[in-house]
N, C-alpha and C positions, 0 to 999 in steps of 0.2 A: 504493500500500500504506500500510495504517495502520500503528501502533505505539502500543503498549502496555505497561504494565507491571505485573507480579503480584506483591504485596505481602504477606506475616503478619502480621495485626495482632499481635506481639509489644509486648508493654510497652516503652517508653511511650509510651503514642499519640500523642504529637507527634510521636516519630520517624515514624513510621507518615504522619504530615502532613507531616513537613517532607520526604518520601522523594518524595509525591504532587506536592508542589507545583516540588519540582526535576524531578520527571519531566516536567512542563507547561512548564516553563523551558526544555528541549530538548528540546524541540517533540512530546512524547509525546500523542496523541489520548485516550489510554484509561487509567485507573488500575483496576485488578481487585485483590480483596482475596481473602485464603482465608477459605471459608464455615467453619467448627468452632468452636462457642462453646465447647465443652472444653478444646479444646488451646488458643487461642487467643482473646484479647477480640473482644467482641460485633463485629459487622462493620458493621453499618448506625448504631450510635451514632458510628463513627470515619468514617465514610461522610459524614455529615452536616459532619462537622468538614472534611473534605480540599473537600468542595467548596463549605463556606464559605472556604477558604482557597486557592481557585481559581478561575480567571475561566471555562475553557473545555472541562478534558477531561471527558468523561465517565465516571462511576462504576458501578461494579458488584459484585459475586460470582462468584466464579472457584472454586467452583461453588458454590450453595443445591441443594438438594434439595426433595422434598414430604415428607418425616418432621419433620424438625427443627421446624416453625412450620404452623401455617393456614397455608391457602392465602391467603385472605383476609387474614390478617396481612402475609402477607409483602408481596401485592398495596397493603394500606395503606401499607407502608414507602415503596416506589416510588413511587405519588400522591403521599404527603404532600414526598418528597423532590425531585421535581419541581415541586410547587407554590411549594415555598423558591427553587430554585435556575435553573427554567427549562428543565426537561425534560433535565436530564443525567445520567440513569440509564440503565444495561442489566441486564438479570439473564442469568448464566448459569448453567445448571442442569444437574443429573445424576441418575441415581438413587438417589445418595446413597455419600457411601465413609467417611469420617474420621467426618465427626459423626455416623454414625449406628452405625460400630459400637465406636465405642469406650465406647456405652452395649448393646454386644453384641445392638444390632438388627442390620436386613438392608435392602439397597438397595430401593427397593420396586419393583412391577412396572412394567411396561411401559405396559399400561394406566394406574396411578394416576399416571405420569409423564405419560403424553399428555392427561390430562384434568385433572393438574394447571397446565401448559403454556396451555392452556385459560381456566383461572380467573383465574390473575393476568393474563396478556396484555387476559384482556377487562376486568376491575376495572379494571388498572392504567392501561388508555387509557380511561377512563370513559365506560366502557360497560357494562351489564346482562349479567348473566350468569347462567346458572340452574346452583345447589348446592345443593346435597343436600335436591334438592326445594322449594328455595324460588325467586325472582328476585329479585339482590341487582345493588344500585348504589352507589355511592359519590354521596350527596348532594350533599356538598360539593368531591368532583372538578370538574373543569370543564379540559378540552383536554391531559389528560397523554395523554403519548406513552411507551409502552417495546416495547422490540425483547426479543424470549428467543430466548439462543441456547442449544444442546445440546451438551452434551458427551457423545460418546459413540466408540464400541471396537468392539460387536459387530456382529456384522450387523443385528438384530433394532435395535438403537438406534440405527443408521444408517439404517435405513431410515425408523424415527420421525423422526428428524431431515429426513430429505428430504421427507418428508410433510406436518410441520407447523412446522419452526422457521423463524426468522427467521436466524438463519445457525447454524454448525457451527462446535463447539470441537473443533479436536484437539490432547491434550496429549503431541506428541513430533513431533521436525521431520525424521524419515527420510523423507528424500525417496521410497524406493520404497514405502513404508508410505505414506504422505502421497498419492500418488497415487491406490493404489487406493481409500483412504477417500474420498476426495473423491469419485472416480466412483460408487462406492458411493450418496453421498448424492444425489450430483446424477441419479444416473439413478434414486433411489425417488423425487424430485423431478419428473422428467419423466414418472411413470407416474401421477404424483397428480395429474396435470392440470396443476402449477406452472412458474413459469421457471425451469428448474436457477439461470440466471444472476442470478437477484433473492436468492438467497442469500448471506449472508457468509461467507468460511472464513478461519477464526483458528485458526494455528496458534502452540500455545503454549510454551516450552522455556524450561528456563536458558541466560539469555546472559550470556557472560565474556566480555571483552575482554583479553588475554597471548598471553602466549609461552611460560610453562613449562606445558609440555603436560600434566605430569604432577600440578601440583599447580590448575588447573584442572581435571583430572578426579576427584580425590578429592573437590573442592570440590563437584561438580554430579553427583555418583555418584548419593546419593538421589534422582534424579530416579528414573531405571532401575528402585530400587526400588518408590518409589511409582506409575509406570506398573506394574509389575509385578504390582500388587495388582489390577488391572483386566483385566490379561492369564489371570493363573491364575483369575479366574473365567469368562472366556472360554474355555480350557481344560476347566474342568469343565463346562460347557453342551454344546462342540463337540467336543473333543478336540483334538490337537495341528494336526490339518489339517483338520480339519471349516468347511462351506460359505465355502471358499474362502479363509479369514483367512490372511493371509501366513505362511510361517513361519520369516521375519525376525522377526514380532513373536512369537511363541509359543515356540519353542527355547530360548530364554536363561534362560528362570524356570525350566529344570529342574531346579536345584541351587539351587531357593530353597527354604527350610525353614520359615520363619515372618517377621513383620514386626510389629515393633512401634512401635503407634500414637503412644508419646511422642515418640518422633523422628522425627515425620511431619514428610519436606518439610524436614531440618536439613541441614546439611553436615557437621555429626559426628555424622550417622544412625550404628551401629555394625553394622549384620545386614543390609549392602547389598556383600557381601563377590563374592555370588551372577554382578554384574551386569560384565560384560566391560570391559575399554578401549573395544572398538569399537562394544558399544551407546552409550555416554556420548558417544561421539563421531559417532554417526549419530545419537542423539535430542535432543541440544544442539545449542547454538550456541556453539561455540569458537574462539577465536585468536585471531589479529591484523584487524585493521581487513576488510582485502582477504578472509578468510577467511569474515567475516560478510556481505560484501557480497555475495560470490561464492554463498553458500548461501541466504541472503536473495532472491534475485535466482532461481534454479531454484524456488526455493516459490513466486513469485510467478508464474512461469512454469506453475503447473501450477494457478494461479485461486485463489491465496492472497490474501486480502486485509486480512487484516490477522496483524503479528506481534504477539504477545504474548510480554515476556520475563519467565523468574519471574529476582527478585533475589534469592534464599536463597546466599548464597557473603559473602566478604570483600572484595570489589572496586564494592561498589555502586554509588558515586561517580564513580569512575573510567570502569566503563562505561557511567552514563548520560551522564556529557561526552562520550566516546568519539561513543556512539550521535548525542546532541545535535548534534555538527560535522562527522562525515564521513560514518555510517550514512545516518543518516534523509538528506541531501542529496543524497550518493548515490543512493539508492534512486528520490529524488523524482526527480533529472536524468538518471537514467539512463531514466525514465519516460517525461521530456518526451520524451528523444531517439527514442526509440524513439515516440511517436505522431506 
């Protein structure tokens, strides 16, 4: 299993680096940033900074979309940041939530996500790609590689995801949720012809490392909500029990009323009132040492491969040493033992 970390580009961008470059220090594979040039500073100019200021993990978007940028643009960013750095990009992507409605657009469909998916994977590994009626290349490309993964919730996006991604983001680590998504992906994976097993699945959460239960879950409550915003529109496509969608995930937004986008992804979100103890604590990752190993270890069990942790809370530090000395070692020896 890999390991990962999800970053805000909050001011000042160094912090933002020097968060990247400790996460590579113990021993993190992956740095993901949040895509929202609104809420938050540009993502790919701090992109370029973390891994000039890093020898090995690779960088990305936790999530872009096809609204915010060209498609083309966004595929330029990835070449030309591979050309710098030696192929350490990934993009992941969705149909858009933050950045796109907090200029009160809408996620786009399904279609312009699977033909978006399309455009930059082919630019970004240079290679020709036909848009919008023309056939476009990157001249000055030469041997970039990038992986697109999907983040997706409903059926219909999961099933995209088995079809065409190169792995699968799921943003909440309940294990019985986490299961059926996965099968979800990997069996529209096996009916497209594909190897379920050449896909990656990253699942993504807040991780705290403590013992007061109660003031880690206020800390990582906003998660719940911002899942939430994904969930109530699953809801209004399916209904509360429509094709199949667990209703572990769907039940808990009933008594959500609205969400606002400034306090997207804060831990003194204030209109996350809605979201239980017991979601916060099935869609994180909380506790002590052994509590993250123990839950770490069932994801990984059900073809997780890699975790991604968001750090939005007040313990950053603390759990990426955590993570750095006993998580990730663990995780790795309990691997060896077990082959």
């Amino acid at each position: 299993m890999d390991f990962g970390v999800v970053l805000q580009t909050n001011p000042p961008a160094a912090r933002t680096v020097q968060l990247a470059a400790l996460a590579e220090a113990h021993g993190f594979s992956h740095v993901w940033t949040f895509d929202s040039h609104l809420l938050w500073q540009e993502p790919y100019v701090i992109h370029s900074a973390i891994l000039a200021a890093t020898n090995r993990v690779v960088v990305g978007p936790f999530v872009t979309n096809p609204a915010t940028r060209d498609w083309t643009v966004t595929a330029s960013v990835f070449a030309t940041l591979n050309e710098m750095y030696g192929n350490r990009t990934i993009c992941g992507i969705g149909r858009g939530d933050s950045a796109v409605r907090v200029t009160n657009g809408k996620p786009t469909t399904m279609a312009e996500l699977r033909e978006s998916i399309h455009v930059i994977r082919e630019l970004a590994n240079s290679r020709p790609v036909e848009y919008h009626g023309a056939t476009l290349q990157f001249p000055w490309s030469r041997g970039s590689e990038l992986d697109v993964w999907v983040a997706a919730y409903g059926p219909m996006a999961l099933q995209l995801t088995g079809e065409v991604a190169d792995g699968y983001i799921l943003q909440l680590a309940d294990l019985d949720i986490a299961a059926w998504m996965i099968k979800t992906v990997k069996d529209a994976a096996a009916a497209a012809g594909r190897d379920p097993e050449s896909l990656a699945i990253c699942v993504a959460a807040p991780m705290y490392i403590g013992d007061d239960w109660k003031h880690m879950r206020d800390q990582c409550r906003w998660f719940g909500g911002m899942v939430g915003n994904h969930v109530a529109d699953i809801v209004a496509k399916y209904g509360h029990h429509g094709e199949g969608v667990p209703e572990s995930l769907t039940d808990y937004i009933e008594r959500r009323s609205g969400y606002d986008y400034n306090t997207h992804g804060k831990a003194d979100n204030d209109h996350v009132d809605f979201v239980p103890d017991d979601i916060v604590d099935r869609f994180c990752v909380l506790g002590t040492t052994s509590d993250h190993i123990a839950k770490l270890e069932a994801l990984r069990d059900l073809g997780v491969t890699q975790f991604a942790g968001y750090l939005q809370h007040d313990n950053k530090e603390e759990t990426l040493r955590v993570y750095g000395e006993t998580v990730i070692p663990a995780l790795q020896t309990h691997l060896t033992a077990k082959a």
